[in-house]
C-alpha positions as CSV (number, residue, x, y, z in Angstrom):
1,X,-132.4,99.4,-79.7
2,X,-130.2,101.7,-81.5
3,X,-129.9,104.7,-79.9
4,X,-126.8,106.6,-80.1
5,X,-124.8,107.2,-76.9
6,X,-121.9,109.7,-76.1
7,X,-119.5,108.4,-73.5
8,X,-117.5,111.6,-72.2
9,X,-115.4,110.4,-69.9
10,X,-111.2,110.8,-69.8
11,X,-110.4,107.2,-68.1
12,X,-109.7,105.0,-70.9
13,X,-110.1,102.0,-68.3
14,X,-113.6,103.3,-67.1
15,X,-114.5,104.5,-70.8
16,X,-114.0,101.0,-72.5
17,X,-115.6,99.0,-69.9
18,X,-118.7,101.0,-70.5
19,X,-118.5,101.3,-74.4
20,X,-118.3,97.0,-74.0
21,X,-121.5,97.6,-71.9
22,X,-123.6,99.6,-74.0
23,X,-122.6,98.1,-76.9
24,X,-123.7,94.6,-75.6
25,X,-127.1,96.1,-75.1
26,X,-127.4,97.0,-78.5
27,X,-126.6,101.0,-78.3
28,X,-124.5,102.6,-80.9
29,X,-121.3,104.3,-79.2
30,X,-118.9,106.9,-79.5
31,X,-115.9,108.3,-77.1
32,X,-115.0,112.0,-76.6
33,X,-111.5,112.0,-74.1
34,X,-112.2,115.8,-73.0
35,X,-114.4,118.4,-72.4
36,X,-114.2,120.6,-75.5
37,X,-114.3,117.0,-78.2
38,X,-117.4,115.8,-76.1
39,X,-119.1,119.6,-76.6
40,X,-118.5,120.0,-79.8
41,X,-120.2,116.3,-80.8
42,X,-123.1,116.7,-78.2
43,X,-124.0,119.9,-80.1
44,X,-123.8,117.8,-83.8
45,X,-127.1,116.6,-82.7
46,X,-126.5,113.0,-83.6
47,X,-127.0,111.7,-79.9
48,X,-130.0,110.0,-78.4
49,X,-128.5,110.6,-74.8
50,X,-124.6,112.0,-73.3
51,X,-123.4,110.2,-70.9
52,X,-121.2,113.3,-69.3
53,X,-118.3,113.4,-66.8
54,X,-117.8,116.2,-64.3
55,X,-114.0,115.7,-63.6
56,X,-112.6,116.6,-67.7
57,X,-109.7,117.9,-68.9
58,X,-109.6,120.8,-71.2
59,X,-113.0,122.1,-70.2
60,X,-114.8,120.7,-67.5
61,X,-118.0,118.2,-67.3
62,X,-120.2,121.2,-65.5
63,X,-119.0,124.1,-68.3
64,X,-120.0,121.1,-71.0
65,X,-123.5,121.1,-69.7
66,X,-123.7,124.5,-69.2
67,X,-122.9,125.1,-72.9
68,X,-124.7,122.5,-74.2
69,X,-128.3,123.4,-73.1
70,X,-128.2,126.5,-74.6
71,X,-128.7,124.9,-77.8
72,X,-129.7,121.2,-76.8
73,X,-132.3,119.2,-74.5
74,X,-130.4,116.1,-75.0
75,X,-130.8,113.8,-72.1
76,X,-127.5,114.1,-70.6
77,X,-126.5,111.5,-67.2
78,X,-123.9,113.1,-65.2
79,X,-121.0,110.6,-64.0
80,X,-118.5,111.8,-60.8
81,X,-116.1,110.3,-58.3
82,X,-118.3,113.0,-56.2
83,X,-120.9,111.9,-54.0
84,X,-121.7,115.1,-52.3
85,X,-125.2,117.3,-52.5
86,X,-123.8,120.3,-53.2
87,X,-122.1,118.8,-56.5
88,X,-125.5,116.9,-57.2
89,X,-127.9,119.8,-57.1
90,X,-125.1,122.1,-59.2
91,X,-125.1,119.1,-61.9
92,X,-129.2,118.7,-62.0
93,X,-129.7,122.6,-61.5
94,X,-127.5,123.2,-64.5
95,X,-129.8,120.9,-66.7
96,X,-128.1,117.2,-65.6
97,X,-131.6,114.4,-66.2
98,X,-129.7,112.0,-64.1
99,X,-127.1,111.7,-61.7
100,X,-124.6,108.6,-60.9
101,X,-121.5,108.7,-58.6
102,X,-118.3,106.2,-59.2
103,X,-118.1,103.8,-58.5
104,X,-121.7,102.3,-59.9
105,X,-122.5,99.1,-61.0
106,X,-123.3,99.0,-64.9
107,X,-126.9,97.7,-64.2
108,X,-127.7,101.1,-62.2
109,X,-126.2,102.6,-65.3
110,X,-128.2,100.9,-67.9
111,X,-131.4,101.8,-65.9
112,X,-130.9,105.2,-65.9
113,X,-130.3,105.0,-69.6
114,X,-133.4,103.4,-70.2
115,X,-135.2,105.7,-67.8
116,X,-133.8,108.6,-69.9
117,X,-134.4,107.8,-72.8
118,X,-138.2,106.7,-72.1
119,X,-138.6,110.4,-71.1
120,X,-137.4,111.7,-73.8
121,X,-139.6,109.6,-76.0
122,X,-142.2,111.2,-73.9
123,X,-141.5,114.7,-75.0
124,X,-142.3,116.0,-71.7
125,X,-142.9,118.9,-73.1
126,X,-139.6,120.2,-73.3
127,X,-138.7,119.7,-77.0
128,X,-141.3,121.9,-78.9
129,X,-142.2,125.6,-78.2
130,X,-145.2,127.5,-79.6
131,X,-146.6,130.9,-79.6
132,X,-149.4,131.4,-82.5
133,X,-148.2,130.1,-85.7
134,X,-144.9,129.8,-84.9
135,X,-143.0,126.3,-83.4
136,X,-139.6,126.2,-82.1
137,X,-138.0,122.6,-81.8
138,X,-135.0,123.0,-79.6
139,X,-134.0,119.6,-80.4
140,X,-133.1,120.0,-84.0
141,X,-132.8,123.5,-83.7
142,X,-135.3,124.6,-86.0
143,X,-138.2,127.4,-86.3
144,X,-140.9,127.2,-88.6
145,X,-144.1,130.0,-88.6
146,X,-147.2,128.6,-91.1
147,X,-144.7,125.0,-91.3
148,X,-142.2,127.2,-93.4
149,X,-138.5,127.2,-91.9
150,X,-137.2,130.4,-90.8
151,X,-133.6,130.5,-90.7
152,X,-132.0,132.2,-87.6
153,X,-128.4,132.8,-86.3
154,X,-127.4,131.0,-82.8
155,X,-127.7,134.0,-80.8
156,X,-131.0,134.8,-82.6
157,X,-132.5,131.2,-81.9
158,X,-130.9,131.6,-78.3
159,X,-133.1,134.9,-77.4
160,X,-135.9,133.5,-79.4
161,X,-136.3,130.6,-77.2
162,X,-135.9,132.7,-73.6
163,X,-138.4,134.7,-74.7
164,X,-140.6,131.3,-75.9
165,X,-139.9,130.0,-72.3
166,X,-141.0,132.9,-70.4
167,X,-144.3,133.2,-72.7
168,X,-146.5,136.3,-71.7
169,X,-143.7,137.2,-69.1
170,X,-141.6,140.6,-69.5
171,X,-138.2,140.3,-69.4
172,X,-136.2,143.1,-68.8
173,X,-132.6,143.7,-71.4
174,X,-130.6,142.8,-68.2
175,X,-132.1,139.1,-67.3
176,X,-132.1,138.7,-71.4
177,X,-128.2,139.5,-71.5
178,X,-127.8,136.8,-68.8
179,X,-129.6,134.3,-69.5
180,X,-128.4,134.6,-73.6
181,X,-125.2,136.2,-73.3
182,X,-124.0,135.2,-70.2
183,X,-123.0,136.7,-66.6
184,X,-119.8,137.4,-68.3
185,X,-121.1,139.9,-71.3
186,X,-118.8,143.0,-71.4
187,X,-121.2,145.4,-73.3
188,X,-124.2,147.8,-74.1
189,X,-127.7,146.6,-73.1
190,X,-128.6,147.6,-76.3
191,X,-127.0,144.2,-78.0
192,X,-130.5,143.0,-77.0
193,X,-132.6,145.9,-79.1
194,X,-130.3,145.0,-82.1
195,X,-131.4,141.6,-82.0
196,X,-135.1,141.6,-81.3
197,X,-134.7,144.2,-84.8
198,X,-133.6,140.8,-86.3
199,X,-136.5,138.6,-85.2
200,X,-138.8,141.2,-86.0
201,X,-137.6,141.6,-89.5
202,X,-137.2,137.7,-89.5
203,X,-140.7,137.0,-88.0
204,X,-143.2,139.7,-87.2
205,X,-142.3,141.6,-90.5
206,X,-141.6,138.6,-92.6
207,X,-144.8,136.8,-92.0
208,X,-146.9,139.9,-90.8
209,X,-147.7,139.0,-87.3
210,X,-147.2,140.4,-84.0
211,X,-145.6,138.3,-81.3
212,X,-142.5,140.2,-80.2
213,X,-143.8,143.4,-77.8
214,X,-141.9,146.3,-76.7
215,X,-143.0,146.9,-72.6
216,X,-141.5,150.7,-72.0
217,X,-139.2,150.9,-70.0
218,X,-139.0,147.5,-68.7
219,X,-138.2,145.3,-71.7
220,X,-139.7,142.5,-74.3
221,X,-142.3,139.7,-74.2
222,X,-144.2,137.6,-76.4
223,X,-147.5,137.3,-76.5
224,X,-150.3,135.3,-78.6
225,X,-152.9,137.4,-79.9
């Protein structure tokens, strides 16, 4: 196979037991022991699928998740001591493929790898978003308009793609600061306007087309024309 699997999971026991597993089957392994390791490899983009624990120390398996899809569609598989629905739905609300609760048997596991990674060969759909001449693959992280690479900042790719997902849908400044800044922003509204300047000059002005529209008094949308 081949595929490259991060195990991010804090008990060693559990951890090596599975690494043996995977490995057996032919996958390509590595560990992360905490929260903030196992982000900071998921984002390197070197991972086929994340195999993701809830309970973590140093940042937790949920806050992981969260984090990581704002960059990354990665096929991650959520693993838990937690059997409840509440923890289930918060896990494949936040952007969790799969879901299996410990204890689990290795060939439910292996399943639901396979399963995974057979949709993301798909595409689904998911990966690649277009409006016009311009492609955004979330998977590497990468915008091209006309097949040449524009190069954009995180928070720049980060509003770029909301307003890719919500295609021909206004958004006002607010749900833009939440959904690319966070709940959490402390600041103007404005932080928005400076930044749709810089994919205008990036896009619209660089390559003279028109995508990025101003709705007064509401907010932004993008629109094919």
């Amino acid at each position: 196979m081949g595929e490259r699997i991060l195990l991010v999971e804090d008990e060693e026991k559990l951890a090596r037991m599975v690494e043996l597993e995977l490995k057996y089957e032919g996958y390509a392994v590595e560990k992360a022991p905490d929260g903030r390791r196992g982000l900071e490899r998921a984002l390197s983009g070197e991972f086929d699928l994340v195999l993701l624990d809830i309970m973590l120390p140093q940042m937790s398996g949920m806050e992981v998740l969260r984090r990581l899809r704002r960059e990354s569609q990665v096929p991650v598989i959520m693993l838990t001591a937690r059997d409840g629905v509440v923890d289930k739905v918060s896990g494949l609300d936040s952007g969790a493929d799969d879901y299996v609760t410990k204890p689990f048997a290795i060939e439910e596991l292996l399943a639901r790898i396979r399963a995974a990674l057979r949709n993301r060969g798909d595409g689904g759909g998911r990966e690649l978003l277009t409006a016009g001449e311009l492609a955004m693959d979330v998977e590497r992280h990468r915008v091209t308009v006309r097949g040449q690479e524009v190069e954009l900042t995180k928070k720049e790719f980060d509003l770029l793609r909301c307003l890719l997902e919500n295609k021909g849908r206004v958004l006002t400044r607010e749900a833009l600061l939440d959904s690319v800044w966070g709940f959490d922003f402390v600041g103007e509204t404005n932080s928005v306007d400076v930044y749709i300047r810089f994919l205008r000059s990036k896009l619209d002005d660089a390559f003279n087309i028109k995508l990025i529209h101003t709705v007064r008094g509401v907010g932004y949308v993008i629109r094919e024309e």
